[in-house]
CHARMM internal coordinates of N, CA and C (Angstrom, degrees):
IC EDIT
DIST 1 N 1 CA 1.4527
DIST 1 CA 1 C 1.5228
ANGL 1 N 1 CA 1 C 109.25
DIST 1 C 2 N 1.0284
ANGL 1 CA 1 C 2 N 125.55
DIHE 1 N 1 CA 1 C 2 N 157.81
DIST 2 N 2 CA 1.6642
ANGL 1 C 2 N 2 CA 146.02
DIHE 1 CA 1 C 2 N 2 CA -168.00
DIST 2 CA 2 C 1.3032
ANGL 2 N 2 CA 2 C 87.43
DIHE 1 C 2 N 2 CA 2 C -57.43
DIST 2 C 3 N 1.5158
ANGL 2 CA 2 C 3 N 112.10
DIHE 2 N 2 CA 2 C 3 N -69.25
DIST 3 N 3 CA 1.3195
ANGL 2 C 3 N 3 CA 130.30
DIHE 2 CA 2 C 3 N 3 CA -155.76
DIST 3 CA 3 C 1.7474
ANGL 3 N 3 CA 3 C 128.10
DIHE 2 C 3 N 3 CA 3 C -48.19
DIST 3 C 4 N 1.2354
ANGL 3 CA 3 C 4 N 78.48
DIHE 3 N 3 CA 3 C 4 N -23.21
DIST 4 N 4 CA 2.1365
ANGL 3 C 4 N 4 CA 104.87
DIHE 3 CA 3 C 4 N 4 CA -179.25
DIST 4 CA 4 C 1.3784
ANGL 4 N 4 CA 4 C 96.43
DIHE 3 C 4 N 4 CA 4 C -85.30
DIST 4 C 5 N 1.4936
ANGL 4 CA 4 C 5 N 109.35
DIHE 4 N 4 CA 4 C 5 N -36.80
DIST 5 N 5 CA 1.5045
ANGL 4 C 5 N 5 CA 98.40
DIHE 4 CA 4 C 5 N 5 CA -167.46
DIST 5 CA 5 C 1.4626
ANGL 5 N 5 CA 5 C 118.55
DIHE 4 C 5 N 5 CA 5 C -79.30
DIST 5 C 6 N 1.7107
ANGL 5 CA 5 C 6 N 105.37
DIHE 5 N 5 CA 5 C 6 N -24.62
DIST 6 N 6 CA 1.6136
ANGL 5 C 6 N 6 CA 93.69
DIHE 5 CA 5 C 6 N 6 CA 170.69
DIST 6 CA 6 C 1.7861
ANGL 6 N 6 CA 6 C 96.51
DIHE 5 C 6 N 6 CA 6 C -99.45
DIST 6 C 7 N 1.0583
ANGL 6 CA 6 C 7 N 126.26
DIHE 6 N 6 CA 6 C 7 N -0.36
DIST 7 N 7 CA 2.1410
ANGL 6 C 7 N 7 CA 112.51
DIHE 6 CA 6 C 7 N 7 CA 152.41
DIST 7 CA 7 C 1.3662
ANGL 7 N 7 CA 7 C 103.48
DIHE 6 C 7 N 7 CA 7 C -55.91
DIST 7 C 8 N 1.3131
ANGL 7 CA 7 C 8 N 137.26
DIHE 7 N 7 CA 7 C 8 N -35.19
DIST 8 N 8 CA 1.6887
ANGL 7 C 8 N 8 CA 133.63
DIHE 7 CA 7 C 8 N 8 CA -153.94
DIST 8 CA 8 C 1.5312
ANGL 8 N 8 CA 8 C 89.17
DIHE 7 C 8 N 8 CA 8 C -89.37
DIST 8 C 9 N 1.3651
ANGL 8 CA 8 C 9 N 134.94
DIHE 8 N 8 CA 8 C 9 N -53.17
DIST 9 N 9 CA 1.3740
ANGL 8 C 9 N 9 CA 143.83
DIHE 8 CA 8 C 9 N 9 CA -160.64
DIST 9 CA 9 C 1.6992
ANGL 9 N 9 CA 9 C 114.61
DIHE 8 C 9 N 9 CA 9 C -59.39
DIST 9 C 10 N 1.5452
ANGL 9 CA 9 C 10 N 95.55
DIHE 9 N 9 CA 9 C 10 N -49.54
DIST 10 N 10 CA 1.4954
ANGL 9 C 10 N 10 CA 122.21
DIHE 9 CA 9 C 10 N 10 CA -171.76
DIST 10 CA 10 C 2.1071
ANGL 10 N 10 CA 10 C 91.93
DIHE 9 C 10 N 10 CA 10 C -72.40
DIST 10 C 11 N 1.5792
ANGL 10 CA 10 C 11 N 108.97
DIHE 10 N 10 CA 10 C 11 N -43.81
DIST 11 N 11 CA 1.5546
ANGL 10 C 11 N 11 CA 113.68
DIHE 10 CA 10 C 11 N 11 CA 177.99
DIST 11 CA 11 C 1.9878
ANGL 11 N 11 CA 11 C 104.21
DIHE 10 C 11 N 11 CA 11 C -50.07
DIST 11 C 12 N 1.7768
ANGL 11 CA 11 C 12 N 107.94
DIHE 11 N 11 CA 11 C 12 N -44.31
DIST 12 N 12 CA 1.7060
ANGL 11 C 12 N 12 CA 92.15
DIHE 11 CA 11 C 12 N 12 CA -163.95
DIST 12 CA 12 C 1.5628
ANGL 12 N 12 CA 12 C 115.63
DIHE 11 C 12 N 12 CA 12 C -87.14
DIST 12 C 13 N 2.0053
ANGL 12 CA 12 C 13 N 100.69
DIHE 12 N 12 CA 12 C 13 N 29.87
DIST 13 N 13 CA 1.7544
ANGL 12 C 13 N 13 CA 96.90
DIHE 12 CA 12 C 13 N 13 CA 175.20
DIST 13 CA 13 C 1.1777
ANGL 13 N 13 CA 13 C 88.40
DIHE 12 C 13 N 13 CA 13 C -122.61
DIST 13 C 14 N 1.5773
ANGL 13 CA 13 C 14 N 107.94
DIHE 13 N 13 CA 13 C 14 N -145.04
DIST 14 N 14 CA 1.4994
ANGL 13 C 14 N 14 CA 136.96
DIHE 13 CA 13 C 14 N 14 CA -146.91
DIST 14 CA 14 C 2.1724
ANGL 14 N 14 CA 14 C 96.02
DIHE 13 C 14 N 14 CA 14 C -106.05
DIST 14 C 15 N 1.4322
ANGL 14 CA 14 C 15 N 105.91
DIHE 14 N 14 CA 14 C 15 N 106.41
DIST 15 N 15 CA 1.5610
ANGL 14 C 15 N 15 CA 100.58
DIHE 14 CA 14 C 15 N 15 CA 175.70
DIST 15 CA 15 C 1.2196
ANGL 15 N 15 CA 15 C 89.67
DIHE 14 C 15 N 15 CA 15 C -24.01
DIST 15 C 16 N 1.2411
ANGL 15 CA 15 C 16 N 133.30
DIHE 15 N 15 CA 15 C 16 N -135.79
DIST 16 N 16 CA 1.2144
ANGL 15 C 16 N 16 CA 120.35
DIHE 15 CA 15 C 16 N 16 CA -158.94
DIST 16 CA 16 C 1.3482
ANGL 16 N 16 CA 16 C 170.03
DIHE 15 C 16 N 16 CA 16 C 8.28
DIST 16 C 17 N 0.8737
ANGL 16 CA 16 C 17 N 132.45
DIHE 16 N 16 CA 16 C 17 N 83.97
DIST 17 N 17 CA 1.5032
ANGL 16 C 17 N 17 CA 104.30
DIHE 16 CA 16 C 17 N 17 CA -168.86
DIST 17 CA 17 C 1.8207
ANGL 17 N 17 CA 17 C 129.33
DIHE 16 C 17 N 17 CA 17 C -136.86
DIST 17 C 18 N 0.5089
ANGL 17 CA 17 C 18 N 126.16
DIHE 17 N 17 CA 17 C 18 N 121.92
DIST 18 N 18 CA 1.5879
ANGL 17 C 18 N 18 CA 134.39
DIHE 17 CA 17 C 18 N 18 CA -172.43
DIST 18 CA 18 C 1.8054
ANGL 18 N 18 CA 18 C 110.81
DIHE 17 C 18 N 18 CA 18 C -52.87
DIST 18 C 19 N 1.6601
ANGL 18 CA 18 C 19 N 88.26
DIHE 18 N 18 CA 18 C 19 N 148.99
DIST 19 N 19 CA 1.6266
ANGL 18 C 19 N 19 CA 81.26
DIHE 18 CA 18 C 19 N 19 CA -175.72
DIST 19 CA 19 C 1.4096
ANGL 19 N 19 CA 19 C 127.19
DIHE 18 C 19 N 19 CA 19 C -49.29
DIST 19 C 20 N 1.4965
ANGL 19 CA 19 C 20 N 114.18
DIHE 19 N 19 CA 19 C 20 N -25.94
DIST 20 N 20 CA 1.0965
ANGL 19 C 20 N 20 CA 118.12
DIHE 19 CA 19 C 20 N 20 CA 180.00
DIST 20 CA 20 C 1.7066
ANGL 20 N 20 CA 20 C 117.28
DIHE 19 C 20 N 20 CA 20 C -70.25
DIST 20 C 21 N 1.2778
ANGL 20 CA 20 C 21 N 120.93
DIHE 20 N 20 CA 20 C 21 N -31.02
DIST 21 N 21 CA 1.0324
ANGL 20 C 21 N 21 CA 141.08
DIHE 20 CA 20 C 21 N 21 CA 136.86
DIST 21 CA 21 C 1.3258
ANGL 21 N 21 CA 21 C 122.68
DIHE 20 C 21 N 21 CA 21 C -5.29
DIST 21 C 22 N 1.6445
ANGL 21 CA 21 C 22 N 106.01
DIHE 21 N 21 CA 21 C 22 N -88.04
DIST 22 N 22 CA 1.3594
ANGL 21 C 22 N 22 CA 119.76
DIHE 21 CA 21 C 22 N 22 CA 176.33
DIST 22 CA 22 C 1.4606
ANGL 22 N 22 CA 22 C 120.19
DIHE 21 C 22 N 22 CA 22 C -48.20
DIST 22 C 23 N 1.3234
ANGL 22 CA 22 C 23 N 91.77
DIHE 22 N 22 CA 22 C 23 N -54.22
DIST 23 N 23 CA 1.6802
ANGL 22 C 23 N 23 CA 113.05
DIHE 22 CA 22 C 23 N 23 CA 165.06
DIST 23 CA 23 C 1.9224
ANGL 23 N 23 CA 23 C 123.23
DIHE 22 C 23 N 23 CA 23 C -26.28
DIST 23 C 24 N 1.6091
ANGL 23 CA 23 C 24 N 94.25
DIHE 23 N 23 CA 23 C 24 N -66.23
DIST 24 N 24 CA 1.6526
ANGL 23 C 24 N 24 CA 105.49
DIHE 23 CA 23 C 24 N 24 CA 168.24
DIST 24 CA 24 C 1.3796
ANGL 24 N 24 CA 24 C 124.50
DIHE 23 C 24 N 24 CA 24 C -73.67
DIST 24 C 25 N 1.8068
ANGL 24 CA 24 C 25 N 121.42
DIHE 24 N 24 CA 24 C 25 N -3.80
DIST 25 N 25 CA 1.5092
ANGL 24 C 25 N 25 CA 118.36
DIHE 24 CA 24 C 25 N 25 CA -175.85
DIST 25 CA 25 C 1.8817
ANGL 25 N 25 CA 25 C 86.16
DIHE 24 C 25 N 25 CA 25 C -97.95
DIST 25 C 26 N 1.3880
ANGL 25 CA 25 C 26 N 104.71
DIHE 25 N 25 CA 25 C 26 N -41.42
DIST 26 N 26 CA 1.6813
ANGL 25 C 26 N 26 CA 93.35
DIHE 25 CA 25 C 26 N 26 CA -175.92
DIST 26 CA 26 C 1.5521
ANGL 26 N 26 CA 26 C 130.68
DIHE 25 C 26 N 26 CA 26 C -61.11
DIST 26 C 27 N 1.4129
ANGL 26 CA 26 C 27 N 104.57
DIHE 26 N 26 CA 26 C 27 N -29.70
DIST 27 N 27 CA 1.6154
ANGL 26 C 27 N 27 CA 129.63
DIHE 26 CA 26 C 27 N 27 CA 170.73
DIST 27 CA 27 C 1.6016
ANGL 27 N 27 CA 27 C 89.64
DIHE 26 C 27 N 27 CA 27 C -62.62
DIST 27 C 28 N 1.3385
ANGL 27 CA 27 C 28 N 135.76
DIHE 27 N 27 CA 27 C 28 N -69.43
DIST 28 N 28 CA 1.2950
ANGL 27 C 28 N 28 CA 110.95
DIHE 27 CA 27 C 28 N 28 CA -175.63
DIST 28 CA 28 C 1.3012
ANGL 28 N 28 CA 28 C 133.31
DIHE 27 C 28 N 28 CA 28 C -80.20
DIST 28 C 29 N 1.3953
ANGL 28 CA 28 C 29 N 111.68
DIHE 28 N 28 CA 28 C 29 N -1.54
DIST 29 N 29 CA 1.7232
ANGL 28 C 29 N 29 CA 114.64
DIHE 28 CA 28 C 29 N 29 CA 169.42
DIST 29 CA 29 C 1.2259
ANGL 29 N 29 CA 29 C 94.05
DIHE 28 C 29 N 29 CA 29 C -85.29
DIST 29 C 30 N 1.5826
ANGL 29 CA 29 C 30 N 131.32
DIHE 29 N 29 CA 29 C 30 N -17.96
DIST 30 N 30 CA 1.8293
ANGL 29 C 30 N 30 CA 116.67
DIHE 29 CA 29 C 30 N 30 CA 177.45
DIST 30 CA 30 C 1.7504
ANGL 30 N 30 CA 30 C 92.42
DIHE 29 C 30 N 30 CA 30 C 73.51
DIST 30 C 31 N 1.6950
ANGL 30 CA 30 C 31 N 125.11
DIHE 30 N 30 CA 30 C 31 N 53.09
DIST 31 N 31 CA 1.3696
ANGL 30 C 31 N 31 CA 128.61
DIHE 30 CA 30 C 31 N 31 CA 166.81
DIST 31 CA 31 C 1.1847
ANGL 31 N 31 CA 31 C 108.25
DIHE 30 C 31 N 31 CA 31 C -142.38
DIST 31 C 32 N 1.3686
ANGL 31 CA 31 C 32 N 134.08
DIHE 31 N 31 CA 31 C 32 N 152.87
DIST 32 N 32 CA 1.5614
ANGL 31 C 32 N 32 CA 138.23
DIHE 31 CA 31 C 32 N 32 CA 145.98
DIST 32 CA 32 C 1.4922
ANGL 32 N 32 CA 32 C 96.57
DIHE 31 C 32 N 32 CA 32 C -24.79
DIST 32 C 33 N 1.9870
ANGL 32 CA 32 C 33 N 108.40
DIHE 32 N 32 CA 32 C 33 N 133.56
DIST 33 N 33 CA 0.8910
ANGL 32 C 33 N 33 CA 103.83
DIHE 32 CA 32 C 33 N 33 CA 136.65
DIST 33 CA 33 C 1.9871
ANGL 33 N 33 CA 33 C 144.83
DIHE 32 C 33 N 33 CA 33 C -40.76
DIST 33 C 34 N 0.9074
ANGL 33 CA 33 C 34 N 86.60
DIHE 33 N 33 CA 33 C 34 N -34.22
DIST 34 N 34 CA 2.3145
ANGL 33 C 34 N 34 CA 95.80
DIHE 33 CA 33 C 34 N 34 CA -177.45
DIST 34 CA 34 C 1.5073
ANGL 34 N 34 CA 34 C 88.86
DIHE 33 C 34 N 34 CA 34 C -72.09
DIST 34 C 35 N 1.1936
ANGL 34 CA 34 C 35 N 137.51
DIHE 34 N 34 CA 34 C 35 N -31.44
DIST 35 N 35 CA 1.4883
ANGL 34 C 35 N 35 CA 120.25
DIHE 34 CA 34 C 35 N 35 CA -173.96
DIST 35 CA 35 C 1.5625
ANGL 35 N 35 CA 35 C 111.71
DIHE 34 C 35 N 35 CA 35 C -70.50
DIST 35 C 36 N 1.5608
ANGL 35 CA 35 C 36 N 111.86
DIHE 35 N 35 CA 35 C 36 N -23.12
DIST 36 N 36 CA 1.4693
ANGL 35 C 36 N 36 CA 122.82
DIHE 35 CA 35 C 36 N 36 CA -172.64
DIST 36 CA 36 C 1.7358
ANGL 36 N 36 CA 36 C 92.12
DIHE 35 C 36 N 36 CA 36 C -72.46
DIST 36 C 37 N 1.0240
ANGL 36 CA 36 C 37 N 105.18
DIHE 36 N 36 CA 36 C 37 N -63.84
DIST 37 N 37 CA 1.6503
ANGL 36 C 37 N 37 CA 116.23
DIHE 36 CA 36 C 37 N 37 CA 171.04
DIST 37 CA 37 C 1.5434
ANGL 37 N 37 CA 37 C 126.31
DIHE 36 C 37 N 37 CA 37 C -41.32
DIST 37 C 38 N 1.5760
ANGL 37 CA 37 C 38 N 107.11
DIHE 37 N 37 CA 37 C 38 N -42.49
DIST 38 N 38 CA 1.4767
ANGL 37 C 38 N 38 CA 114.35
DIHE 37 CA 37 C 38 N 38 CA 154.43
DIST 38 CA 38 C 1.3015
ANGL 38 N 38 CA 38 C 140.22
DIHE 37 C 38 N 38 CA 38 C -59.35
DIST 38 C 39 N 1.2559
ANGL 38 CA 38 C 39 N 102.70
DIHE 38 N 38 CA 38 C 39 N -37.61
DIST 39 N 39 CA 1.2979
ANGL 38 C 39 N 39 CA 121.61
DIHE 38 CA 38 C 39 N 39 CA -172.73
DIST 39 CA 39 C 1.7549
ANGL 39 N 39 CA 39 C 97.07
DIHE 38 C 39 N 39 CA 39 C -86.33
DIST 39 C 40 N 1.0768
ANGL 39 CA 39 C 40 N 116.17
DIHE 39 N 39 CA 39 C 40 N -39.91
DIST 40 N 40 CA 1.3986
ANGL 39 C 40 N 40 CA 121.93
DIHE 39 CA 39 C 40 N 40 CA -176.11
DIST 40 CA 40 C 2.2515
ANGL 40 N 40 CA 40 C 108.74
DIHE 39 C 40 N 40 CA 40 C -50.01
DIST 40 C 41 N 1.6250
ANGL 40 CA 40 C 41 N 75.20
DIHE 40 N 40 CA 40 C 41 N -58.04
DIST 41 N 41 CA 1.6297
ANGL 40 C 41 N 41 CA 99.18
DIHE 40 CA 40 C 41 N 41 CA -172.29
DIST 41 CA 41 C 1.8896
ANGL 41 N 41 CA 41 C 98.62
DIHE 40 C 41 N 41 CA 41 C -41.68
DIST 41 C 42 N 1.5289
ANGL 41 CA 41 C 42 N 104.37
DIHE 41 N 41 CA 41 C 42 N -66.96
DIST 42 N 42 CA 1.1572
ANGL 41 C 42 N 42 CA 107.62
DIHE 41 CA 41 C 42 N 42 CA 176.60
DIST 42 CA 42 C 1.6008
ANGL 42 N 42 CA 42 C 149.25
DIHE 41 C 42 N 42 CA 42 C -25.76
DIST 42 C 43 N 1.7700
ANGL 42 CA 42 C 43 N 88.67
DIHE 42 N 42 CA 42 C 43 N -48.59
DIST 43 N 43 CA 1.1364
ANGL 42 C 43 N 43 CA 115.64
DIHE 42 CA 42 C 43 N 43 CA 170.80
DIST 43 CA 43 C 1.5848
ANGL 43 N 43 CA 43 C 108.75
DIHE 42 C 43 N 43 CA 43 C -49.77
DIST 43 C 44 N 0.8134
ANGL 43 CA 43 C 44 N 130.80
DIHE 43 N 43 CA 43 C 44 N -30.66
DIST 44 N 44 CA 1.5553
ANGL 43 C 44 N 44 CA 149.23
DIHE 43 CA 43 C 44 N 44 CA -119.50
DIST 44 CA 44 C 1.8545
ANGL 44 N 44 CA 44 C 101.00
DIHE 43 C 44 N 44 CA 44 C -130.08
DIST 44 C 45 N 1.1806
ANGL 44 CA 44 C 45 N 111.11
DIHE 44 N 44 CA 44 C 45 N -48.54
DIST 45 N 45 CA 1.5668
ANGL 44 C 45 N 45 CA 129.50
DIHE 44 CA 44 C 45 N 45 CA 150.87
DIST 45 CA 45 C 1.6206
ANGL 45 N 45 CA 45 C 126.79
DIHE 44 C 45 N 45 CA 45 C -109.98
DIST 45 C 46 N 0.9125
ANGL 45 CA 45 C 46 N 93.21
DIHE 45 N 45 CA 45 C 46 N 94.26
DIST 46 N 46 CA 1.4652
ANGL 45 C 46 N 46 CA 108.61
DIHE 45 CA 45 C 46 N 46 CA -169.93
DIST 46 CA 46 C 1.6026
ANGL 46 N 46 CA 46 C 94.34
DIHE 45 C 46 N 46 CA 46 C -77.16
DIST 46 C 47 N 1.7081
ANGL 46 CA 46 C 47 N 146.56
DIHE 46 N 46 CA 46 C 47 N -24.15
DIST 47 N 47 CA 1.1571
ANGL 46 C 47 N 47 CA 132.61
DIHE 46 CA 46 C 47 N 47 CA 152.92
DIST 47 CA 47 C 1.5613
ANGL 47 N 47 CA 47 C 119.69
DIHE 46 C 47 N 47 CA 47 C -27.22
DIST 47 C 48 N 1.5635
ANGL 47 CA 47 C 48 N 116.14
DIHE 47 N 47 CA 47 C 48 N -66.93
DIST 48 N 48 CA 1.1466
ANGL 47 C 48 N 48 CA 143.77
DIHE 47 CA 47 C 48 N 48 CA -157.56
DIST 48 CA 48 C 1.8009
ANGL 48 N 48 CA 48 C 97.83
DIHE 47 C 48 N 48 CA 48 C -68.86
DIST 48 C 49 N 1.5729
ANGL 48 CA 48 C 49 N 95.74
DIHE 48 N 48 CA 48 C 49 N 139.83
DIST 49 N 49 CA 1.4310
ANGL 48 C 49 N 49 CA 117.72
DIHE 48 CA 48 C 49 N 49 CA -161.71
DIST 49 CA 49 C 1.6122
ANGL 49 N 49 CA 49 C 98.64
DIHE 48 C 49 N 49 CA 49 C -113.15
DIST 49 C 50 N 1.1380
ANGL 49 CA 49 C 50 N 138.41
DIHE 49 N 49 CA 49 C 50 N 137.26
DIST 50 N 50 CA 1.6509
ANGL 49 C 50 N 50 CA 118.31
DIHE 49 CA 49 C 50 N 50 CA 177.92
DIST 50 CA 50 C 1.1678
ANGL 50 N 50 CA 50 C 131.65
DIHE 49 C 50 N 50 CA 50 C -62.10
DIST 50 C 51 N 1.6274
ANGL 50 CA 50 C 51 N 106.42
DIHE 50 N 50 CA 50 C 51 N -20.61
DIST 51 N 51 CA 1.5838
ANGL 50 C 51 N 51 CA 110.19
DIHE 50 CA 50 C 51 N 51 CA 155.29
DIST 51 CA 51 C 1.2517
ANGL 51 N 51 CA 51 C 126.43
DIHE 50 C 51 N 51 CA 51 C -48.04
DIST 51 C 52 N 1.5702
ANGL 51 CA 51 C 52 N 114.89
DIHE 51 N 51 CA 51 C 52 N -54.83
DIST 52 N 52 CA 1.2130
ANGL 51 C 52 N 52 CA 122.03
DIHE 51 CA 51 C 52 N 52 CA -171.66
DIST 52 CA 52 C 1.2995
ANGL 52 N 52 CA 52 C 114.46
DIHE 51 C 52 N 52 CA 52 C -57.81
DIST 52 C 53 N 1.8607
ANGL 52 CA 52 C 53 N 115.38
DIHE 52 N 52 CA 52 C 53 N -43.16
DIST 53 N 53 CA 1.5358
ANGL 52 C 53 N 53 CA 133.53
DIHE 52 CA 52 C 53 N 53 CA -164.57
DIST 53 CA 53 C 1.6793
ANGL 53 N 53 CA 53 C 96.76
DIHE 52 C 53 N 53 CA 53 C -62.92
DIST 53 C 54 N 1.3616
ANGL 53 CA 53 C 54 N 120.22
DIHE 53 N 53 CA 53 C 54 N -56.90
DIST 54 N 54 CA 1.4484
ANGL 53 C 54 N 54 CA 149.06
DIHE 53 CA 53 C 54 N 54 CA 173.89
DIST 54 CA 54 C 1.7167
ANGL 54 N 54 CA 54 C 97.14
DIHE 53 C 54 N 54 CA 54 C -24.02
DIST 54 C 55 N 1.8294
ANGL 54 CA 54 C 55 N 101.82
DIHE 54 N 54 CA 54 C 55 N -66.75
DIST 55 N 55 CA 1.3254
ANGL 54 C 55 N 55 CA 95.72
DIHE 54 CA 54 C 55 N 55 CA -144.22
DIST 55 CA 55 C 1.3409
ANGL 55 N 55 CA 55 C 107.33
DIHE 54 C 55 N 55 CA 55 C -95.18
DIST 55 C 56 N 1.7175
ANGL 55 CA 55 C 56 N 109.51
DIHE 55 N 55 CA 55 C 56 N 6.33
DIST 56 N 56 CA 1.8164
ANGL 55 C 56 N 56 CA 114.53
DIHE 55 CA 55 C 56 N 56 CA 171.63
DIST 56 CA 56 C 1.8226
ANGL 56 N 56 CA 56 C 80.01
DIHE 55 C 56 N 56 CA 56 C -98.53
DIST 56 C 57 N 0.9795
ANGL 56 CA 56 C 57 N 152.76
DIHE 56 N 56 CA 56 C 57 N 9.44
DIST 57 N 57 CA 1.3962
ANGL 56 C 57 N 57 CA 140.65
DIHE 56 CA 56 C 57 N 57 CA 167.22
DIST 57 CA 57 C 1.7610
ANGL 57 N 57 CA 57 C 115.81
DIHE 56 C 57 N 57 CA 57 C -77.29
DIST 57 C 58 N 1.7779
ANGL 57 CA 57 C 58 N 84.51
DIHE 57 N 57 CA 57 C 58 N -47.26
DIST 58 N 58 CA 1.6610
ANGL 57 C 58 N 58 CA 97.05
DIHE 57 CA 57 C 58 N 58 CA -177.27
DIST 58 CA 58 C 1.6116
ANGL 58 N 58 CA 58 C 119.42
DIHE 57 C 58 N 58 CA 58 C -80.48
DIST 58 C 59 N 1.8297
ANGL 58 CA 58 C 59 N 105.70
DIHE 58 N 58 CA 58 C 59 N -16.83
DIST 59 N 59 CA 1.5121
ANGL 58 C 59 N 59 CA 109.67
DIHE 58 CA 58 C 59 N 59 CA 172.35
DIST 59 CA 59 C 1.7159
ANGL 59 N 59 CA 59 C 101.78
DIHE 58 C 59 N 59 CA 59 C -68.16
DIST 59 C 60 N 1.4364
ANGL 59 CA 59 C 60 N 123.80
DIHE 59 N 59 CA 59 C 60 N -60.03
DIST 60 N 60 CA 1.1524
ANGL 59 C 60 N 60 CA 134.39
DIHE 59 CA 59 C 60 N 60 CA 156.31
DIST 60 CA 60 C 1.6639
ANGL 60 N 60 CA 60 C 110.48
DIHE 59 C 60 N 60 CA 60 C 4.16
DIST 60 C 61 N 1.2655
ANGL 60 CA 60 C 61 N 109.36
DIHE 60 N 60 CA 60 C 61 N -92.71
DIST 61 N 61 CA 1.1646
ANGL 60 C 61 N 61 CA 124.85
DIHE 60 CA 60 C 61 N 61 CA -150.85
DIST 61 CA 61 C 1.6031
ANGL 61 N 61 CA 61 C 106.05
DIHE 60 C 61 N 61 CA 61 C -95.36
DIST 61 C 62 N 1.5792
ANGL 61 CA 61 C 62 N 117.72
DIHE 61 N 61 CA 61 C 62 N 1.88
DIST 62 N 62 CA 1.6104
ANGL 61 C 62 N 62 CA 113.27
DIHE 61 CA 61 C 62 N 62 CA 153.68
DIST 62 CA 62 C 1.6659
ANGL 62 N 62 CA 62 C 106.82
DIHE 61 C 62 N 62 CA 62 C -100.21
DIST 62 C 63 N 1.3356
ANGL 62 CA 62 C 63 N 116.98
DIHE 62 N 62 CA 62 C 63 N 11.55
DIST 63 N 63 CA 1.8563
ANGL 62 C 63 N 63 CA 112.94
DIHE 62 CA 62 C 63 N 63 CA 172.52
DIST 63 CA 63 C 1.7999
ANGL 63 N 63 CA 63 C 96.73
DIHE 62 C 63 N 63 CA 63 C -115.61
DIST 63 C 64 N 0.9542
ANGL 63 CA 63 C 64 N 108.16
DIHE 63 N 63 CA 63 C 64 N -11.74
DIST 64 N 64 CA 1.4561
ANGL 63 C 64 N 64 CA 113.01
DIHE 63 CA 63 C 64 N 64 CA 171.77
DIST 64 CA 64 C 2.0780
ANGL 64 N 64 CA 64 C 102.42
DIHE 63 C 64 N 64 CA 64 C -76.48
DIST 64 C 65 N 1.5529
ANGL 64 CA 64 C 65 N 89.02
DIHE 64 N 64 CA 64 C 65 N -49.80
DIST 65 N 65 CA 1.7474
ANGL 64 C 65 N 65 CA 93.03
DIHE 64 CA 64 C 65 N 65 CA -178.10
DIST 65 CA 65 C 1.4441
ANGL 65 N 65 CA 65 C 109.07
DIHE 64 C 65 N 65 CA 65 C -63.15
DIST 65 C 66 N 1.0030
ANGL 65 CA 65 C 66 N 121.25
DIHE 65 N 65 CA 65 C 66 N -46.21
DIST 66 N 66 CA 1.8209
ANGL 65 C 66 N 66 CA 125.66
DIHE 65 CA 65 C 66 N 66 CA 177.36
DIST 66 CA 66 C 1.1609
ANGL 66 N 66 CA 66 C 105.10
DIHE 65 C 66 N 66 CA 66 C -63.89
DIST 66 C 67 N 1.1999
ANGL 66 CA 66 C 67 N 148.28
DIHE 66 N 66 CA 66 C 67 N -36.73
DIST 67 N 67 CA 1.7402
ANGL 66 C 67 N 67 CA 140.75
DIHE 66 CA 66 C 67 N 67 CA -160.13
DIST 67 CA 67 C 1.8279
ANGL 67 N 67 CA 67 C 82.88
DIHE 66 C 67 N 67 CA 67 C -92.36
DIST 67 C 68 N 1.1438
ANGL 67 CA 67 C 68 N 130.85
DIHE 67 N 67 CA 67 C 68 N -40.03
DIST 68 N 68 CA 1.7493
ANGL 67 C 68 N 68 CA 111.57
DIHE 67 CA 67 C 68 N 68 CA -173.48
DIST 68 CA 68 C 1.1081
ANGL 68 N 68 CA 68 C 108.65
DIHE 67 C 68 N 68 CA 68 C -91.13
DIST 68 C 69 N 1.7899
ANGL 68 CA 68 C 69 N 132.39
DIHE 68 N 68 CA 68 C 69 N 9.13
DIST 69 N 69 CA 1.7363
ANGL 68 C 69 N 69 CA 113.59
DIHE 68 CA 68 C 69 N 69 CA 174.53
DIST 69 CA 69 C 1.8694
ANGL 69 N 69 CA 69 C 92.36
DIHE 68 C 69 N 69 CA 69 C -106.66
DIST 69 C 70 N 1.0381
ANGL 69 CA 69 C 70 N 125.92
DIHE 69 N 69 CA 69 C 70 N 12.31
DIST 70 N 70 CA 1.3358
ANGL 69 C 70 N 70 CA 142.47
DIHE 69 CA 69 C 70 N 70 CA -166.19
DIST 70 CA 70 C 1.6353
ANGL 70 N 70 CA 70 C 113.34
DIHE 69 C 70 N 70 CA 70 C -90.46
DIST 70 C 71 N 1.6677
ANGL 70 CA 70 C 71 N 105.27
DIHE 70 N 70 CA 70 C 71 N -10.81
DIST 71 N 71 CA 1.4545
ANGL 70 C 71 N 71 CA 122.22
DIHE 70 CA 70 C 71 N 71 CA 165.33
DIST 71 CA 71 C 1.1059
ANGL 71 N 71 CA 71 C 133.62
DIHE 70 C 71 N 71 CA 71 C -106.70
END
COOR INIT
IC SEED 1 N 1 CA 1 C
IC BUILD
């Protein structure tokens, strides 16, 4: 899966890493940065399915959109 392959990439640096970071591992896996971040998260919960991660992402960020047209 894609997703292992940027877990293995993100595995041969520094835990850490800064957006800029993420930024230069995704430019060379040729992915969205958030997939580096996804794939990362995952790694990390091995429960979590990318659907699931996905679709508490998209509840997220449409209750984020409703609380700012609310002014």
């Amino acid at each position: 899966m894609k997703h292992e392959r940027i877990s293995r990439e993100l595995d041969l640096g520094l835990k850490k890493h800064t957006i800029d970071g993420v930024e230069k591992i995704s430019e060379h896996l040729d992915v969205h940065p958030i997939s580096v971040l996804v794939a990362s998260y995952l790694r990390d919960q091995p429960e979590m399915t990318v659907q699931t991660l996905l679709k508490r992402i998209k509840s997220d960020l449409d209750s984020n959109s409703d609380s700012n047209s609310d002014g």
